[in-house]
C-alpha positions, -999 to +999 in steps of 0.1 A: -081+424-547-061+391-551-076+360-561-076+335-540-060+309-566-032+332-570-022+331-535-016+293-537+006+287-566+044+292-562+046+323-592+034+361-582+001+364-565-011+386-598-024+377-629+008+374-654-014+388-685-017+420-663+020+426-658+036+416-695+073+414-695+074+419-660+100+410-631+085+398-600+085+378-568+062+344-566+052+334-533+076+309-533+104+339-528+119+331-563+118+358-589+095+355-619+091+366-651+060+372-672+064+364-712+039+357-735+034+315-748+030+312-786-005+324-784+006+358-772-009+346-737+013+360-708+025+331-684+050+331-651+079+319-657+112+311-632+140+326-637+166+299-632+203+295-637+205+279-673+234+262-691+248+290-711+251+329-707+226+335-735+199+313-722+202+329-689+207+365-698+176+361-724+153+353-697+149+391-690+128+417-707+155+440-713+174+417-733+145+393-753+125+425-763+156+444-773+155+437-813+189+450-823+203+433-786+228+411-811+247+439-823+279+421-836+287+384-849+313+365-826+322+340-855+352+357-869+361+370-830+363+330-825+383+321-854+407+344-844+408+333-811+419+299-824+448+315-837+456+333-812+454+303-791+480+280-813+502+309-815+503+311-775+506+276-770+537+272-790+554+297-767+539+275-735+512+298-729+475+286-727+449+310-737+412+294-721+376+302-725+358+296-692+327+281-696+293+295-680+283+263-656+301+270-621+314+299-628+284+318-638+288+358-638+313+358-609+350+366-621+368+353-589+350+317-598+369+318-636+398+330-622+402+296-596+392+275-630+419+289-655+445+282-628+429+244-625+432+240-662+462+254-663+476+228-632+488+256-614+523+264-632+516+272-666+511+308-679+476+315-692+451+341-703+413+339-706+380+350-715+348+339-703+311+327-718+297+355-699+322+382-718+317+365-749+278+368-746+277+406-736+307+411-764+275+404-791+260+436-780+293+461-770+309+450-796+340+442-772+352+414-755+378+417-724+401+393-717+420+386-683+451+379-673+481+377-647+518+377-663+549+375-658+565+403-680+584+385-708+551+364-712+534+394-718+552+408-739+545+375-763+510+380-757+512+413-766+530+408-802+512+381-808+473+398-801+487+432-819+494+412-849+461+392-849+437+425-844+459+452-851+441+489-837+415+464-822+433+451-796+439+478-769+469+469-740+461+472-711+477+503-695+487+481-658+480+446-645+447+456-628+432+459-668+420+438-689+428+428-725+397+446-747+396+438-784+372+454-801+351+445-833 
């Protein structure tokens, strides 16, 4: 039998200490998660877009309970892609990470950014905060692009000689750009 005080409040109608690390919908319609507070003591709690891919994809169970979920270390990935970047842009091609706010999870949002930041004319590839989160636990990361031929062909030279057997061409224009760890 539901309490009456649960049937008032905006989170699930259910106790939360019942349900740990549960998904659920609150009577407001919104979806819910249960996780314990620093005293072990399971509380609702929203799930809401956040600012970054990590703080949103580390709202659910099957990420924050998964111990070994940060598999691989993006620092070196990152460095690289620095490189990669100054290499590009001496040959007028602009190689962008596309931040989380806006574009979220959705691909088709990123692509309408990297042509934005890239005004429309200039060559580009790009990777996003989402692919870069999910890379820490494949071990991958997948980069997108749209080239004319002889810019890819730069792209490529320039990616095999910064990763080597971890960089994997893509084998038409409907693939993306993996390089693994």
């Amino acid at each position: 039998m539901l309490k009456e005080k649960y049937l008032k409040r905006p989170s699930p109608p259910v106790s939360a200490q019942d349900h740990p690390n549960k998904i659920m919908k609150g009577n407001d319609e919104d979806e819910y998660v249960s996780k314990p507070n620093k005293n072990g003591i399971y509380k609702w709690n929203k799930l809401v877009w956040k600012n970054t891919a990590e703080e949103y994809y580390m709202q659910f169970p099957e990420n924050y309970l998964d111990k070994k979920f940060y598999k691989y270390n993006t620092a070196q990935l990152l460095k690289k892609f620095k490189k990669v970047a100054s290499e590009l842009k001496k040959n007028n091609i602009l190689f962008i990470e596309i931040g989380w706010k806006r574009v979220y999870y959705f691909i088709d949002y990123a692509w309408e950014d990297a042509d934005k930041i890239a005004k429309y004319k200039k060559p580009f590839i790009f990777y996003t905060s989402n692919s870069l989160f999910w890379s820490k636990n494949k071990g991958e990361i997948d980069i997108k692009w749209d080239l004319p031929k002889k810019d890819f062909e730069i792209v490529d030279k320039i990616l095999k000689d910064m990763f080597g057997s971890k960089y994997s061409r893509p084998k038409n224009k409907n693939k993306a750009i993996i390089i693994k760890f």
